[in-house]
C-alpha positions as CSV (number, residue, x, y, z in Angstrom):
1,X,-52.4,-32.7,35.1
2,X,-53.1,-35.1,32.5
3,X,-52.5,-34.2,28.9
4,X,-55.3,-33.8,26.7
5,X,-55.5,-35.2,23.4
6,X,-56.1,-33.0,20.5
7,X,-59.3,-33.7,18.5
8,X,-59.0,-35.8,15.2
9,X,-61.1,-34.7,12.5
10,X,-61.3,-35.9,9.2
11,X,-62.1,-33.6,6.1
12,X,-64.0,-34.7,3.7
13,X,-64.0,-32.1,0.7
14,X,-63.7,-34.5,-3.0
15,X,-63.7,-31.5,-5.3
16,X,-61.5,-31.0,-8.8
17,X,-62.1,-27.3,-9.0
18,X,-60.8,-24.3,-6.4
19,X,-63.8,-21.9,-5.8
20,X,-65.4,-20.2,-2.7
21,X,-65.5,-23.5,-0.6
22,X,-62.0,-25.0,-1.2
23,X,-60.6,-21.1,-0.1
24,X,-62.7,-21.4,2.8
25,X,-61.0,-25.0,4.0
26,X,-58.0,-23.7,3.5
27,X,-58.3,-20.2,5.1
28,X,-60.1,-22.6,8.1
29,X,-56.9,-25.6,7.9
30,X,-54.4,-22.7,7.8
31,X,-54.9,-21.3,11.1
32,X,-56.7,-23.9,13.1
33,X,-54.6,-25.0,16.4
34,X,-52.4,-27.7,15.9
35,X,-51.9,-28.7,19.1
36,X,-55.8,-29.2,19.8
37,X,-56.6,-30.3,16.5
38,X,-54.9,-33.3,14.0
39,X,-56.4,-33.6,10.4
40,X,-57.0,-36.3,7.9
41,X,-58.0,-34.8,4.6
42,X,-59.9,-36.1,1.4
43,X,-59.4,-34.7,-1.4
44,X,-58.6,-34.7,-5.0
45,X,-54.4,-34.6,-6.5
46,X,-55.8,-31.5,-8.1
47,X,-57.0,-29.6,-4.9
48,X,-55.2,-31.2,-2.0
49,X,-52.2,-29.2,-2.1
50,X,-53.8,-25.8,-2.3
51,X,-55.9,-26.9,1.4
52,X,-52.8,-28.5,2.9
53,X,-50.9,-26.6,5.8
54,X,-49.4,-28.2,8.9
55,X,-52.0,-29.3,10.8
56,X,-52.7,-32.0,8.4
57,X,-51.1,-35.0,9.2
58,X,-52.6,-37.0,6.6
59,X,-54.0,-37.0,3.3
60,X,-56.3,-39.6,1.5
61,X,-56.9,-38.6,-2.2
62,X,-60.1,-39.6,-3.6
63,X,-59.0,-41.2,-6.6
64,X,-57.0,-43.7,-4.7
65,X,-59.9,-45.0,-2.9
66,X,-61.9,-44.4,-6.4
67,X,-64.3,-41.7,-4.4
68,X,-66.8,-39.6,-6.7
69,X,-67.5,-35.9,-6.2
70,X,-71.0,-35.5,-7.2
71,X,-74.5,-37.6,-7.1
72,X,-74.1,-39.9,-10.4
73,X,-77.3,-41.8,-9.6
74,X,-78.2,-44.7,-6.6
75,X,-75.4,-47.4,-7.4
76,X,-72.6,-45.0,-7.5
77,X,-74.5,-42.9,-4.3
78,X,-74.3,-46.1,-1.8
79,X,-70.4,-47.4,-3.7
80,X,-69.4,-43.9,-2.0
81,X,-71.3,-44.3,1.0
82,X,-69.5,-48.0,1.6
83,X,-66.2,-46.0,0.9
84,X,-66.8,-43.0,3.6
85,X,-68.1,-46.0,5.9
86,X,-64.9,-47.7,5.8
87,X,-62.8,-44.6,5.9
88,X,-64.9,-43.8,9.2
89,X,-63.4,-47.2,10.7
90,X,-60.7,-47.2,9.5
91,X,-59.3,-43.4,10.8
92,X,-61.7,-43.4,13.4
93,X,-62.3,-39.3,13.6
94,X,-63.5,-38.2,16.5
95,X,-65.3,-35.4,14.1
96,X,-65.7,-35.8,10.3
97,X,-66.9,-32.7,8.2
98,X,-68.1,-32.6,5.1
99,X,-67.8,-30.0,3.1
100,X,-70.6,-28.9,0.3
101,X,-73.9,-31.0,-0.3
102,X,-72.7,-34.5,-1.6
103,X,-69.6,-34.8,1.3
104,X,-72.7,-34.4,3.8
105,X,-75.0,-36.2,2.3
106,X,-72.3,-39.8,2.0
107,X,-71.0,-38.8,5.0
108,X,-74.2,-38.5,7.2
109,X,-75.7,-41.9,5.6
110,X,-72.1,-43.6,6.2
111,X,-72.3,-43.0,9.9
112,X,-76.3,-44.0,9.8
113,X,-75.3,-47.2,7.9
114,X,-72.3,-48.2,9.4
115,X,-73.2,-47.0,12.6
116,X,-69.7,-45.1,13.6
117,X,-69.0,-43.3,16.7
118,X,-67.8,-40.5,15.2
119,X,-69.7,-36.8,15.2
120,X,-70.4,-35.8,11.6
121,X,-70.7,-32.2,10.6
122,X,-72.3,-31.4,7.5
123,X,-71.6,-28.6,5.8
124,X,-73.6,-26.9,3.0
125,X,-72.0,-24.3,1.4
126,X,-75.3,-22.9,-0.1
127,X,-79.0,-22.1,0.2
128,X,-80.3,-25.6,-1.1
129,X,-83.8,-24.7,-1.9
130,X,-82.9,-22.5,-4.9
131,X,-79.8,-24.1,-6.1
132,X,-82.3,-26.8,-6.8
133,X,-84.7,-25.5,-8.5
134,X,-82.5,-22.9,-10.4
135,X,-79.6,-25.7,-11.3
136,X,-81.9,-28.9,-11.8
137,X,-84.4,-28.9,-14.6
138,X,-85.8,-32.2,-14.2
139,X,-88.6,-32.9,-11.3
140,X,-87.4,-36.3,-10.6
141,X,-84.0,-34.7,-10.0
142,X,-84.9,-32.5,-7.7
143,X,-86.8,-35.1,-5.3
144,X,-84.5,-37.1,-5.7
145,X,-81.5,-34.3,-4.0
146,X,-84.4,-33.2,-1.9
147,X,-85.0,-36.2,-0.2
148,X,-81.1,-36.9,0.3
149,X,-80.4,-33.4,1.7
150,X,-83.2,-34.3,4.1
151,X,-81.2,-36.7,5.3
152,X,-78.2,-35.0,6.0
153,X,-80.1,-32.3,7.8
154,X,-81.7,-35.0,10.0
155,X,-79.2,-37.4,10.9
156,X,-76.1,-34.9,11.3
157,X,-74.8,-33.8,14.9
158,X,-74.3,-30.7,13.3
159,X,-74.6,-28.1,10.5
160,X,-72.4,-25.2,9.6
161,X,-74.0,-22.9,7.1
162,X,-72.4,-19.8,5.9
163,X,-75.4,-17.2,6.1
164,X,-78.3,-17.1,8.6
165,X,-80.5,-17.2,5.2
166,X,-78.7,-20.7,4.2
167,X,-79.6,-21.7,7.9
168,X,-83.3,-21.3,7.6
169,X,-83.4,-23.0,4.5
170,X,-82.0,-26.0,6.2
171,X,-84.9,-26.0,9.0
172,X,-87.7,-25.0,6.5
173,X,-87.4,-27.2,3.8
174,X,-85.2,-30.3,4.5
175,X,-86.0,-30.8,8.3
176,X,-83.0,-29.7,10.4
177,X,-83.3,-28.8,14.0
178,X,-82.6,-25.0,14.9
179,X,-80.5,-26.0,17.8
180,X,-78.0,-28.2,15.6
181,X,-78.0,-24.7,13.2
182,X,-74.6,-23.1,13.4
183,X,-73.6,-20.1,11.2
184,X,-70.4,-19.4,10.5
185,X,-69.5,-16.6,7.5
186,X,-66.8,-16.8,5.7
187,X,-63.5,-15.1,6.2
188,X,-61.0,-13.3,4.1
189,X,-56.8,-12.4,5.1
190,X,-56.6,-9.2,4.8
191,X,-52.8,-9.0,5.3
192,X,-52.4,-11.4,2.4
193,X,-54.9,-9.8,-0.2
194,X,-53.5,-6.2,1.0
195,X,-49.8,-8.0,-0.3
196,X,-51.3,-9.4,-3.4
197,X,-53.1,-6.6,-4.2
198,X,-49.9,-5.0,-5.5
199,X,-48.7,-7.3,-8.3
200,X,-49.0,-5.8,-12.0
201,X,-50.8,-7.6,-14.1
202,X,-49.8,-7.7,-17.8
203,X,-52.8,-6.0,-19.3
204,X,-52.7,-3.2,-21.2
205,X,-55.7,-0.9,-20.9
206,X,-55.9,2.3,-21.5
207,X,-56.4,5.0,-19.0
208,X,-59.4,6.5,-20.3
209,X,-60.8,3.2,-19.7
210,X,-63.1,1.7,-17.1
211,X,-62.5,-2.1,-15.7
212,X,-65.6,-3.8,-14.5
213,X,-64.4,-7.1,-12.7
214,X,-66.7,-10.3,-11.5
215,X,-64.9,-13.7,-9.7
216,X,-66.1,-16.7,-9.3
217,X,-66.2,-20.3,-11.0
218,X,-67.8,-20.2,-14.2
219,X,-70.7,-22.4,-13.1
220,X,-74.5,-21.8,-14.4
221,X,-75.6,-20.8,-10.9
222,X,-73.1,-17.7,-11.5
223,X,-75.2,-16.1,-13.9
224,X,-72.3,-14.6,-15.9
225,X,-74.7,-14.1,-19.3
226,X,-76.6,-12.1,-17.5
227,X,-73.7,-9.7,-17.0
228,X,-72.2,-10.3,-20.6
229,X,-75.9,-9.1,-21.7
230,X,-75.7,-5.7,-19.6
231,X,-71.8,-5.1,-20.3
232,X,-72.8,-5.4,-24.3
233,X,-75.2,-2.5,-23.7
234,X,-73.4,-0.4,-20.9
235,X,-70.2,-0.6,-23.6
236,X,-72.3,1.4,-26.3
237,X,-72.2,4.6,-23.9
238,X,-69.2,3.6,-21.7
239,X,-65.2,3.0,-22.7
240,X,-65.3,0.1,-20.7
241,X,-63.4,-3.5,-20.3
242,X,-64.9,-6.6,-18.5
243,X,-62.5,-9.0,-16.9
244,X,-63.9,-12.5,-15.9
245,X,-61.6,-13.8,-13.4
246,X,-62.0,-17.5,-13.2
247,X,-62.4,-20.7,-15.1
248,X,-65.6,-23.6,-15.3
249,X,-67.5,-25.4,-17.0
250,X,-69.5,-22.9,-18.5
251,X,-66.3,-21.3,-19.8
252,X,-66.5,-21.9,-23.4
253,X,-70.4,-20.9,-23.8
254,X,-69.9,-17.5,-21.8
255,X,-67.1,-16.8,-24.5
256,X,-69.1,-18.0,-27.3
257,X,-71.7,-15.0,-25.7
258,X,-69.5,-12.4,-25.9
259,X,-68.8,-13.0,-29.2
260,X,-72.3,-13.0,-30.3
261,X,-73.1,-10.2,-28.2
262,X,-70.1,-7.6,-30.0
263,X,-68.4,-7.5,-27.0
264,X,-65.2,-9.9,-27.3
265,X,-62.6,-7.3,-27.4
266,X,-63.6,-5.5,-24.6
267,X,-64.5,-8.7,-22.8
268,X,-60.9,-10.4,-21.3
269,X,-61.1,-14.2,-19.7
270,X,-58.4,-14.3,-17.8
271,X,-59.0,-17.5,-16.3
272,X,-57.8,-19.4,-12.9
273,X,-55.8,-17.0,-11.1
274,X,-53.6,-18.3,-7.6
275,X,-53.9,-14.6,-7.1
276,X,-57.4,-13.0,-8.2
277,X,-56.8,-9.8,-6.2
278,X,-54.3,-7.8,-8.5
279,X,-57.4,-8.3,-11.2
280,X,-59.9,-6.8,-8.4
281,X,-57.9,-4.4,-7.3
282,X,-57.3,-2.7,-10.9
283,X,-60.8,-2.8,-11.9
284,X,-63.1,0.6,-11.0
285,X,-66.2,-1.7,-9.9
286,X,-66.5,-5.4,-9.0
287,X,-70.1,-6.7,-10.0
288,X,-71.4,-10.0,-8.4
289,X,-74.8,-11.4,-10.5
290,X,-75.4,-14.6,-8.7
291,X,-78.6,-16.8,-9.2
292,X,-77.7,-18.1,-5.2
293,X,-75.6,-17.6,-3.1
294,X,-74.3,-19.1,0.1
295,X,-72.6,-16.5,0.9
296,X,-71.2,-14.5,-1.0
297,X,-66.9,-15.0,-0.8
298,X,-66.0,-13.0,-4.0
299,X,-67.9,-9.9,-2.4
300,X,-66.0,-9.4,0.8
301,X,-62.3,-9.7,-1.4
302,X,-63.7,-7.3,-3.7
303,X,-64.7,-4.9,-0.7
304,X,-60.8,-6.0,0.9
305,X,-59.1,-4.5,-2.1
306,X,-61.0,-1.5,-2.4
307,X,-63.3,-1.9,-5.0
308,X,-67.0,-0.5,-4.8
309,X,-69.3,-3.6,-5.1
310,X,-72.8,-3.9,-6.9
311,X,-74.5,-7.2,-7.0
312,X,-77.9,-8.8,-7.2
313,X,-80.2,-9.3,-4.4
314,X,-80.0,-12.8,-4.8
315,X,-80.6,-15.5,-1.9
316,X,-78.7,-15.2,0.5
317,X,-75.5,-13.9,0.8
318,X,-75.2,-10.2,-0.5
319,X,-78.3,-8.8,1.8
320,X,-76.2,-10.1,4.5
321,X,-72.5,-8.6,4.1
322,X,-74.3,-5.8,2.3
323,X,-76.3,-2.5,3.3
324,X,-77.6,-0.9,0.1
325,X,-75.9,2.5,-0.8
326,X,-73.6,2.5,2.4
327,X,-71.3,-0.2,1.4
328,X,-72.3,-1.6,-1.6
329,X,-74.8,-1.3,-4.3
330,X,-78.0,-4.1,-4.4
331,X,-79.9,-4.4,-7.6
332,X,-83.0,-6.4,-8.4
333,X,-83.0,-10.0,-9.6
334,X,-82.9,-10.2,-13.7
335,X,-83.3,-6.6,-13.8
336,X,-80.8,-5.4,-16.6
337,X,-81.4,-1.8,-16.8
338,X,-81.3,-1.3,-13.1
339,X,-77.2,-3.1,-13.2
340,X,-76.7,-0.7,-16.1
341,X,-77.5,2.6,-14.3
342,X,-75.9,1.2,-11.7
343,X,-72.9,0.7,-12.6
344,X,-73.2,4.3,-14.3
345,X,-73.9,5.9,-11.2
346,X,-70.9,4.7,-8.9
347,X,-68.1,5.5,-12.2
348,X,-69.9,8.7,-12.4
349,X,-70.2,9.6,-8.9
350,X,-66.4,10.2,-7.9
351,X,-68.0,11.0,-4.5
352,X,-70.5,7.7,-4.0
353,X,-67.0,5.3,-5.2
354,X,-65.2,6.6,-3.1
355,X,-68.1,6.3,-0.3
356,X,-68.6,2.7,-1.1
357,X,-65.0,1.5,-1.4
358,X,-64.1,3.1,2.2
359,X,-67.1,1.6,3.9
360,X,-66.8,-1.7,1.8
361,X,-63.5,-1.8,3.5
362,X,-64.3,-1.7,6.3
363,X,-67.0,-3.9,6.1
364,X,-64.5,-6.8,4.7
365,X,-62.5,-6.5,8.4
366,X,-65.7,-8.1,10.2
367,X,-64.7,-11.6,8.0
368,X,-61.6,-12.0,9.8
369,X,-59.7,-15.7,9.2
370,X,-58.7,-15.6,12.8
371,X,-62.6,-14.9,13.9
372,X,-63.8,-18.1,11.4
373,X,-61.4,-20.0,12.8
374,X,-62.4,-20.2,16.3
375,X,-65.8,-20.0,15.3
376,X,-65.0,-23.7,14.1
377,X,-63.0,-24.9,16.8
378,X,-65.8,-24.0,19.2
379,X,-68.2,-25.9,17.2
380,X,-65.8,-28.4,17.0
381,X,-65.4,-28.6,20.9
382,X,-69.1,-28.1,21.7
383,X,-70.2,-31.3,19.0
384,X,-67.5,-33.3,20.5
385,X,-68.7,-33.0,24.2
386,X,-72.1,-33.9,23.4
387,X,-74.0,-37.1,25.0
């Protein structure tokens, strides 16, 4: 019987900051087959070494092969393009996947352009209706990202979305096929957050005190001043802290919030953290107040260590991982007093924390690493062996 050549896939995934995507590579590079799969990842010096494992044989970094990481306007768009084109000659992947909107979007055109063999899988990691129009002020913008995305979703061989909500959006609005849909969530390892879960943390807060937690990059679509504006008033009738577990660009102006809000002392940054889970895991609730959502990463870790969960309904994530008042807590969109009582209700209700955090639980184990992973290599499989 003659041997069968494992699959080549490059990873395209030219990022500079670690959030729900980059953890979602590497969760997915970590356990994928070796023997039936060989990897070339692009990436950044600053993110490559937190996705490598060893079934990466090789790694280009973008700023060797002076790649950008985000739409910067036509001229820059088709240098990147030219780049990815050559990189698809070059490796020759018998799959290339892009991960987030601009990876799909340079390399979907590449292979259009340059007319490579190879099977390109784009890979959105969020609903891109609403991340327009909530992230992009200016109309001309929009078309502009509206009319690339189109492209992606037409000229792809395949599209991995992380919600069912993010899949629709792809067909509705930018043109995909259904049958090219695939939906894959998201995954956690449990055994690793249960193990991290357990480190101290040097904080010193008293026991008489509550810790509400959120995680996540501080990015606008985040919607972390709209939590900084419901902690100010829920601290005026609670002894409560806030920890912000991340870092971003929006860093400084959150910080300049909660200091014009009252609430710096009881608000505590604590930054990047290699191991968010010991913050989760000492904090009484985890809230999530996302504009969008492509899934919702941050929720499922805080339901793994725990930790009751309340969030916004926001598109599409949390409706999906979450049933409201059996494992979690949904509130309305922009609706500050309903977070406040919210949050209220679960560290007043010994009974309803309780419920939530044993149910949340159990709810985390359905986002198994090992289930993600061969969600991908059958999608890798199935995309390979088409005519």
């Amino acid at each position: 019987m003659a041997n069968i050549q494992p699959l080549r896939i490059l990873f395209l995934h030219p990022t500079f900051t670690f959030g729900g995507a980059e953890r979602t590579t590497a969760n997915l590079l970590s356990r994928l087959n070796r023997d039936r799969f060989k990897v070339t990842l692009v990436a950044s010096r600053e993110i490559a070494p937190r996705l490598y494992s060893d079934v990466v044989e090789k790694i280009i970094y973008v700023e060797d092969i002076g790649m950008g990481i985000w739409f910067d306007g036509i001229k820059s768009l088709w240098k990147d393009i030219r780049i990815t084109g050559r990189l698809l000659s070059k490796e020759k992947p018998d799959i290339a996947l892009g991960m987030m909107h601009y990876s799909s979007v340079v390399l979907a055109l590449a292979k259009k352009f340059f007319m490579s063999k190879s099977k390109v899988i784009s890979s959105p990691r969020g609903p891109s209706t609403d991340y327009l129009n909530t992230c992009f002020t200016k109309k001309s913008e929009r078309f502009f990202l509206k009319m690339l995305f189109s492209l992606f979703c037409r000229y792809s061989d395949g599209i991995v979305v992380p919600s069912a909500g993010t899949g629709e959006d792809c067909i509705k609005n930018f043109g995909a096929k259904r049958g090219n849909i695939r939906v894959i969530n998201n995954s956690i390892i449990i055994d690793e957050i249960s193990e991290k879960i357990k480190e101290p943390i040097d904080m010193d807060i008293p026991d008489d005190t509550s810790v509400i937690s959120t995680s996540g990059r501080l990015s606008r679509e985040k919607n972390i001043p709209f939590l900084l504006n419901a902690f100010s008033e829920l601290r005026k009738i609670e002894k409560v802290k806030l920890l912000v577990i991340g870092d971003g660009p929006e860093r400084r102006t959150l910080e300049a919030l909660a200091s014009k809000l009252g609430a710096v002392e009881d608000t505590i940054f604590v930054g990047f953290q290699e191991n968010p889970y010991k913050f989760i895991g000492r904090s009484d609730i985890f809230v999530h107040t996302c504009l969008v959502e492509g899934f919702g990463n941050s929720i499922i870790e805080a339901m793994a260590c725990g930790v009751p969960v309340i969030a916004t309904d926001c598109p599409y994530g949390p409706r999906e991982i979450m049933k409201n008042g059996e494992n979690g807590i949904l509130v309305p969109m922009d609706d500050m007093e309903a977070l406040v009582q919210a949050i209220r209700s679960v560290l007043h209700n010994k009974r309803l924390r309780e419920e939530l955090s044993e149910n949340g639980y159990h709810r985390s184990l359905d986002f198994s690493v090992d289930r993600m992973v061969r969600a991908y290599e059958d999608v890798f499989n199935a995309i390979c062996n088409q005519q």
